[in-house]
C-alpha positions in Angstrom: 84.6 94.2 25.8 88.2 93.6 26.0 90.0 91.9 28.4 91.9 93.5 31.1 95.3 92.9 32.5 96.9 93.5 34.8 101.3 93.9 34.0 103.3 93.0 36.9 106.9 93.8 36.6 109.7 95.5 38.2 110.2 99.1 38.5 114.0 98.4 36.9 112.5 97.1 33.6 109.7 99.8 32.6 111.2 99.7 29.3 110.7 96.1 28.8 107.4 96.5 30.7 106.1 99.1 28.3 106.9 97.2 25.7 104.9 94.0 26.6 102.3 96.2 27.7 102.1 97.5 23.7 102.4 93.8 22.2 99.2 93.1 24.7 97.4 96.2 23.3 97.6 95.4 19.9 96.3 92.0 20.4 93.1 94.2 21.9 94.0 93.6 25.6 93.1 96.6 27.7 96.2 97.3 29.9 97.0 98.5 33.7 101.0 98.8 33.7 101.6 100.5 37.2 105.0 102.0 35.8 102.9 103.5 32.5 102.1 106.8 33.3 102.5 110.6 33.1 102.6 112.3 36.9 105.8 112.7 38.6 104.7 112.6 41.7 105.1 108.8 42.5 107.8 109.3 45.2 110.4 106.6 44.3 111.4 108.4 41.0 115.1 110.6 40.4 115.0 113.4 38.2 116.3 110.8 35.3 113.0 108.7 35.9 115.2 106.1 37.6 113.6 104.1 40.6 115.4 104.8 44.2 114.0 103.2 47.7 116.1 104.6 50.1 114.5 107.2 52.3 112.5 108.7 49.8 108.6 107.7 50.5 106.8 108.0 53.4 104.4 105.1 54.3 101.6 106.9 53.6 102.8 107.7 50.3 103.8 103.8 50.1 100.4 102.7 51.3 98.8 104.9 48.6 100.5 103.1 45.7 99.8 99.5 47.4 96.1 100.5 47.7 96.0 101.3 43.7 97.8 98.8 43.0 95.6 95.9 44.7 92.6 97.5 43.0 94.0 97.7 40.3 94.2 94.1 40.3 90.9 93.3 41.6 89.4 95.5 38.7 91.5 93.1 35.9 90.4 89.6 34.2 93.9 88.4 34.0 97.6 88.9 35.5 100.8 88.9 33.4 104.0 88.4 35.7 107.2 89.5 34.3 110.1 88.1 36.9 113.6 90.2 35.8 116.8 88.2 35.0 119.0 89.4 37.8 117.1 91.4 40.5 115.3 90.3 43.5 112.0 92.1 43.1 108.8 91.7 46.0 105.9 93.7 44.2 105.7 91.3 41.9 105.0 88.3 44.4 102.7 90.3 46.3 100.4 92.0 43.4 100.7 87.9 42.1 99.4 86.5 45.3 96.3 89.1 45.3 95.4 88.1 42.2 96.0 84.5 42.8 93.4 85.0 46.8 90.8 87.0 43.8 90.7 83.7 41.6 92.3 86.2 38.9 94.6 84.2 36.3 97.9 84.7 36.9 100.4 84.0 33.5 104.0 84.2 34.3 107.5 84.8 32.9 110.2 83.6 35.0 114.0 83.1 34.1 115.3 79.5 34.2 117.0 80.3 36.9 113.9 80.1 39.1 112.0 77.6 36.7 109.9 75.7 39.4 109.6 77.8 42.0 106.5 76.4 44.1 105.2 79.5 45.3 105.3 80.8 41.4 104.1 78.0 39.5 101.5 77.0 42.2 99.6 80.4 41.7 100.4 80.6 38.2 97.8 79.0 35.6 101.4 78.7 33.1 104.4 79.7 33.3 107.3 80.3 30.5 110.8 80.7 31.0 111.0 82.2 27.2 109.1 85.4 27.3 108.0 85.1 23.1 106.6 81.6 24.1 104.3 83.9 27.0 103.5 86.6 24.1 102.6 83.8 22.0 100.1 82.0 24.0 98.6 85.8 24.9 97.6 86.1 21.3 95.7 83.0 21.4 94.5 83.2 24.4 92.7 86.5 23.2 91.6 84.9 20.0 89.9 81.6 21.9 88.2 84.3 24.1 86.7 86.4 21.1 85.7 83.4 19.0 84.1 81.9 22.3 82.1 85.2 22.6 81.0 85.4 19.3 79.1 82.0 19.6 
C-alpha cells in the first residue's frame, strides 16, 4: 500500500507543485495535489489557467473547495508543505494546521527568509529551507517505510 500525501502549495506555483508532486510519485507516493486536475470549473481560474481572488467565488463555491480540501487531508498519511519565495499564501497554513489537529506528519519547505517560524516548525516533524534537501529525505523516508513493512 503506498503512502499517501497530501501537497500543500500555493495556487501561484502549480508548476513547481506539479513537479514535486511527480518526484513523490516516482518514489511510489500516492499523491493529492489540490491544483492537479482536469475540470475547469474551480472558480478562481482565468481563461489562461491563472489564479484570481477578487470577486470571482461565491462562499459556497469557497466552502466546497475548503471541505475537499480538509478531507483530503484527513484521508492522507503524510503532508508536504511547499511555502513560495515571495508571496504571502494562507491555504497552506490552514490545510498544515488540520493536518498537524489529525496527528498527520507535516514535512515542510520554507525559504530562509522565514526559517524558524514557531507556528511552522512547531507543527512541522522537519523542515528545510533547501527544497532537494526535502526531496531527498522523501526518498528515504519511503524506503525506511517499505523495508519496515517487509519485516
Amino acid at each position: 500500500m503506498a503512502l499517501r500525501v497530501y501537497l500543500a502549495h500555493s495556487a501561484h506555483e502549480k508548476l513547481l507543485g506539479r513537479g514535486i508532486q511527480r518526484e513523490l510519485e516516482a518514489m511510489g507516493y500516492e499523491v493529492y495535489n489540490p491544483f492537479d486536475y482536469e475540470e475547469k470549473n474551480r472558480p478562481f481560474w482565468d481563461e489562461n489557467d491563472e489564479v484570481i481572488w477578487d470577486g470571482a467565488p461565491t462562499k459556497k463555491q469557497c466552502m466546497v473547495i475548503i471541505d475537499t480540501d480538509l478531507k483530503e487531508v484527513e484521508n492522507s498519511d503524510i503532508m508536504v508543505c511547499i511555502y513560495p519565495e515571495e508571496l504571502v499564501t494562507f491555504g497552506i497554513t490552514c490545510e498544515m494546521k488540520h493536518a498537524w489537529d489529525n496527528g498527520i506528519p507535516v514535512y515542510t519547505y520554507m525559504p530562509e527568509k522565514i526559517k524558524g517560524h514557531p507556528w511552522i516548525v512547531g507543527m512541522s516533524e522537519k523542515t528545510f529551507t533547501h527544497l532537494g534537501e526535502l526531496i531527498k529525505f522523501m526518498g528515504e523516508l519511503i524506503f525506511f517505510v517499505r523495508s519496515d513493512q517487509m519485516e
